[in-house]
C-alpha angles and dihedrals in degrees: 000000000000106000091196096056117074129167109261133229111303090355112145093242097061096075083028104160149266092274094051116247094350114102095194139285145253146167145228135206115246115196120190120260099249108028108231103188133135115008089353093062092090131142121284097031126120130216117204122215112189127183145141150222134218143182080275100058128010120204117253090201090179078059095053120109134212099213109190116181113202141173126211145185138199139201130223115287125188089260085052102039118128098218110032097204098050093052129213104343126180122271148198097230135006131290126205119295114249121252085240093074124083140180115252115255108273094009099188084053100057094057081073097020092121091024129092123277112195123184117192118198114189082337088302116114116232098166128032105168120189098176098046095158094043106047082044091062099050093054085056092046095058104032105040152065131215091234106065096042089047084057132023089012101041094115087066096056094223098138120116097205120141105190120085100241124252124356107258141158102279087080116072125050116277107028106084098063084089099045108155088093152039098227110127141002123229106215122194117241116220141188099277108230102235090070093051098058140262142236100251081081088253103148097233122197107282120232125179146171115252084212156333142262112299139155094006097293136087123240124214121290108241119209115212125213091340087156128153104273093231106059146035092256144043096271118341131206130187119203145167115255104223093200155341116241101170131350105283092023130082148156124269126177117254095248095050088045096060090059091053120092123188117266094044119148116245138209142140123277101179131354131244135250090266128054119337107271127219133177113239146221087029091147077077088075128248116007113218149174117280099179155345134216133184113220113239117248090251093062104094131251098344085061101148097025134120120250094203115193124194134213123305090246095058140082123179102216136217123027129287113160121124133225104245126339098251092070103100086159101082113057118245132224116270129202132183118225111196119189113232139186107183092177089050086222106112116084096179088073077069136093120232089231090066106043087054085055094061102056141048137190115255124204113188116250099272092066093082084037112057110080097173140358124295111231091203088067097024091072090054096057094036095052086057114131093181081189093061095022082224124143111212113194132174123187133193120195146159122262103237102206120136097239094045087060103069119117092230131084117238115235118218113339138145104243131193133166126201129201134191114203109237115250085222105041094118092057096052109036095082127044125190121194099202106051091237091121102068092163095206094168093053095046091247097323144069118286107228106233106314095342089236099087114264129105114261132079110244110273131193135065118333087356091122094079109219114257086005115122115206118197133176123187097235085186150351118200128175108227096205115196119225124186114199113217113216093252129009116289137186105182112214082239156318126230107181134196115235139169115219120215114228117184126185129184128189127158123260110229106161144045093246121065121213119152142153131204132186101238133180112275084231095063109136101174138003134207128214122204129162117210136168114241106236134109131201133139084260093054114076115224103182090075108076104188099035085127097055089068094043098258101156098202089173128113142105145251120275114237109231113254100044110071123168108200134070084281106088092207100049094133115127096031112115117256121221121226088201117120090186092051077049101057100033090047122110102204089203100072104005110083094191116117124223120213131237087247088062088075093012127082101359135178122205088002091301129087129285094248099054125124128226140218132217120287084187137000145181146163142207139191118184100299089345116104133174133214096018086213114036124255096257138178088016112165113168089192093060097041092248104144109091092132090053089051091050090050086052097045088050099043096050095052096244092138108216088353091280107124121065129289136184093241146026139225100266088046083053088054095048087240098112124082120186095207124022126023108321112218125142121302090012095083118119092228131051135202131276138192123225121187131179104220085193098194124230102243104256091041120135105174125151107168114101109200123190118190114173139132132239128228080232145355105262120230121240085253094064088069083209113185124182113222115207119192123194121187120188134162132257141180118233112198122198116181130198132194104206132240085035123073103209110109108253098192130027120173149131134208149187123257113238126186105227 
């Protein structure tokens, strides 16, 4: 406050407002000179966003607001198929997307993410970004939570979770037939492990398929030896017989008739009073019941009772009848009916109890895990019209430019932004966790409307491809942020303080890492991240280091026709190349494929393909240096990074690891995986490494080394790429002539320590 200037009679400042000399806000959209929406959306063009501030309103460029408004469109997966045992089959209009699909992280950004962002201050450029999506993510990755963007900031689509949300019913096969709402959840019942043996040597009660899926249909499940634990037999009974009519036929008591079914064994558990009885013909085999018959209520003094009849082929000799049935003096004769089902195919020999003893409802990995909806995958089911089988999304989010992420708002300029559209965008926009969507007509990514160009999504019969994902860019608007100063005002002039973003890739080809980069004089820290270059809607992009803890991410799309799981009709679903997903991977509930190349062709006891992490590691930078003592004996897979994760908490500001971070330990290492069985290798984030190269003054030093020493030496076909990001300060002038508004001065400038 300057205690010798106060506002002066009828001056604008002296009522100022509440919110001091601000007089309020607002914001324009902004649309790009030429519209590039629908067919015309395509790779290599550039849309053009041009606006200005005055001494009126001056631009709050951190406020602004890339709005991209987009329709979509999904085939059927195995999660969202009609009929589950037909599989995905092709439609004529869109179903609801799986719970397993997600928006990338900035999704806006990503359709330029490898493109070019220009920004054009008074026609000079203070910002040309060829890694837009990248250098976008590390921002996230060091400034946020995942608490505040799943919640007030959802529309913006900044969160960084890699988990679906809650589990709902949108997951498992069936329920999504009826998907206008959330009301139940369909669970799958498994075999539960205690019947199929252990390994304490206990025989346990053995229960098998009789097949498998064929043809498009299921066949009956068969239970094997599930028999009463107490006797021979399935259930067993023992009764008095009351007479002998004939000889296969005899007398039982009403109560002990309704137990028997036809087809029991029978034999004789105690003879009678009379002769000893005996059943014959038993060399026959099994003698069994052939019938049963309940005396009519006109038939004496056995009214109520069960004439029981065996087999043809059977007599039951001697004679036990008994001479009135008030005589409890004189034994009777007493059989044994067992129920038996040689074939094991009828459930109904056996008793509900033990059935419910063999099985047990099983729920995948994530279910203990989301503790709130994704918003990444929240926007997909919400935008929903199951009339149109259209998705309607619209996203707000920041532009993460350096310059655009200055505090201060900018007087009168001349503004323009620039943006390339990504040659890759339609493999990165989506990301599925579950590798349902193979996307083999789009070549592993979505197709935008009819992929020939025009404007409409295919339409008729069969048109909506199975496991296939269409997408069109209905409109892109620049929300331009303006703040109103409580009376006109030209500053003499701004100098702020910004941190350019420089990324650098370059394939990693050896075991030992040596590399060197020009970077800018003014560095003052570097990041180190190791990915695999591939792209593909079941790769997730948004994750750059995903390969430094062994994450293999490659693999290809299925053809239809030739499945490889229990599911005849598997094509089109994307194969992991992933041995650990393969051995950590539960097929009854996890949907992902491995590949052939996941048991097949393997190098140090992984596949060919795998990545590897950093054993050492260490950077310099003219007399900077970091870590004094280089990273060593690192292994992700084995949890031993503790230094690394030192180097990340601290360089981040979370003082003693107490406050939030977007990450944890076991997410650093790549264990933890948000949605299906986390073991290592199988985690949906990798390690990093963050160093501050803090500059002697004086220094003028330009030359990055890395030296550092892999686990492995990775193969050509794990496409490994090492991804170096420098961040270093500059000083952006802008310089004013009052009364007039046009920008005398524009300029930026590295920061150099003197």
């Amino acid at each position: 406050m300057d205690v010798f200037n106060a506002p002066s009679i009828g001056s604008p400042r002296a009522l100022a407002s509440r919110a001091g000399n601000t007089a309020g806000t607002s914001t324009d959209v902004i649309y790009p000179v030429s519209r590039l929406t629908h067919g015309s959306f395509s790779s290599g063009k550039t849309l053009e966003f041009n606006f200005r501030s005055d001494k009126h309103r001056h631009v709050l460029l951190r406020s602004t607001r890339l709005v991209v408004h987009m329709e979509h469109k999904f085939g059927e997966v195995n999660t969202t198929a009609h009929d589950p045992l037909l599989g995905p089959q092709d439609t004529a209009t869109g179903v609801r997307p799986s719970k397993s699909i997600m928006y990338s992280t900035l999704p806006g950004t990503t359709l330029f993410g490898t493109g070019q962002a220009r920004y054009v201050l008074n026609s000079v450029v203070v910002t040309n970004q060829n890694h837009l999506l990248d250098s976008s993510l590390v921002q996230l990755l060091l400034t946020t939570n995942n608490d505040g963007p799943s919640t007030s900031g959802s529309n913006m689509m900044t969160s960084t979770r890699k988990d679906t949300g809650l589990a709902s019913s949108s997951y498992w096969s069936g329920s999504e037939s009826n998907a206008s709402a959330e009301n139940y959840s369909l669970l799958p019942i498994t075999i539960a492990p205690y019947m199929l043996g252990g390994t304490d040597g206990t025989a346990r009660v053995s229960i098998g398929l009789a097949g498998a899926r064929s043809a498009k249909t299921l066949t009956n499940a068969q239970l094997k030896s599930l028999a009463d634990k107490d006797v021979a037999g399935i259930e067993g009974f023992e009764m008095f017989i009351l007479s002998k009519s004939a000889p296969n036929t005899f007398i039982v008591a009403n109560d002990d008739g309704d137990k028997l079914i036809v087809g029991m064994v029978v034999s004789v558990a105690a003879t009678g009073a009379n002769a000893a009885c005996a059943v014959a013909n038993s060399a026959d085999g099994a003698i069994t019941v052939g019938s049963i018959t309940r005396i009519a209520a006109d038939a004496a003094e056995n009214a109520g009772d069960y004439t029981v009849v065996l087999a043809a082929n059977c007599t039951l000799t001697d004679e036990t009848t008994v001479a009135g049935r008030a005589n409890d003096a004189q034994a009777l004769t007493e059989l044994k009916f067992v129920r038996s089902d040689a074939s094991d195919t009828d459930l109904g020999n056996v008793t509900f109890e033990r059935i419910a003893e063999a099985f047990a409802v099983k729920m995948k990995a994530s279910g203990s895990k989301m503790t709130s909806p994704n918003p990444r995958v929240e926007i997909l089911q919400q935008g929903f019209n199951p009339v149109s089988g259209v998705v309607t999304t619209q996203t707000s989010e920041p532009v993460l430019l350096d310059t655009w992420n200055t505090p201060y708002a900018i007087g009168p300029a001349d503004h323009a932004l620039f943006l390339t559209v990504s040659p890759d965008w339609q493999k990165n926009l989506f990301y599925d966790t579950s590798g349902q969507y193979g996307c083999v007509e789009g070549d592993g990514g979505i197709i935008n409307c009819k992929g020939d160009g025009s404007d409409d999504f295919p339409s008729g019969a069969g048109s909506i491809k199975a496991r296939q994902i269409y997408s069109r860019v209905t409109s892109i608007a620049l929300h331009v942020h303006y703040v109103h100063p409580s009376e006109p005002y030209i500053p003499r002039s701004l100098s702020l303080r910004v941190s350019p973003v420089q990324v650098i890739t370059r394939q990693m080809k050896s075991r030992s890492v040596l590399e060197s980069y020009v970077v800018s004089p003014s560095i003052k820290s570097c990041m180190i991240f190791i990915r695999q270059n591939a792209q593909h809607v079941c790769i997730d992009r948004s994750e750059l280091s995903l390969a430094a803890a062994g994450i293999n991410v490659l693999g290809h799309t299925n053809i239809k026709g030739t499945g490889v799981d229990h599911v005849a009709n598997s094509g089109g679903c994307y194969l992991y190349d992933s041995k650990a997903i393969k051995d950590a991977r539960d097929p009854q509930l996890d949907p992902r494929h491995p590949s052939t190349a996941a048991s097949a062709d393997q190098v140090h006891g992984r596949e060919r393909s795998a990545p590897y992490g950093f054993e050492s590691l260490q950077v310099q930078c003219g007399g900077a240096i970091q870590p004094r003592e280089a990273l060593s004996e690192m292994a992700p897979h084995e949890g031993k990074m503790s230094r690394a994760w030192q180097l990340y908490t601290e360089f981040i500001g979370r003082a003693a690891g107490y406050r939030a971070a977007p990450l944890s330990f076991s997410e650093y290492c790549g264990y933890h995986n948000s949605n299906f069985a986390s073991a290592p290798r199988t985690g949906d984030r990798g390690c990093f490494f963050l160093f501050d190269l803090q500059q002697k003054p004086g220094s003028l030093a330009s030359t990055l080394e890395v030296r550092g020493l892999l686990e492995q030496e990775p193969d050509i076909a794990a496409k490994q790429e090492l991804v170096v990001v420098c961040v270093s300060d500059s000083i952006m002038n802008i310089g004013y002539q009052a009364p007039s508004e046009t920008p005398v001065l524009t300029e930026i400038q590295p920061v150099i320590c003197l």
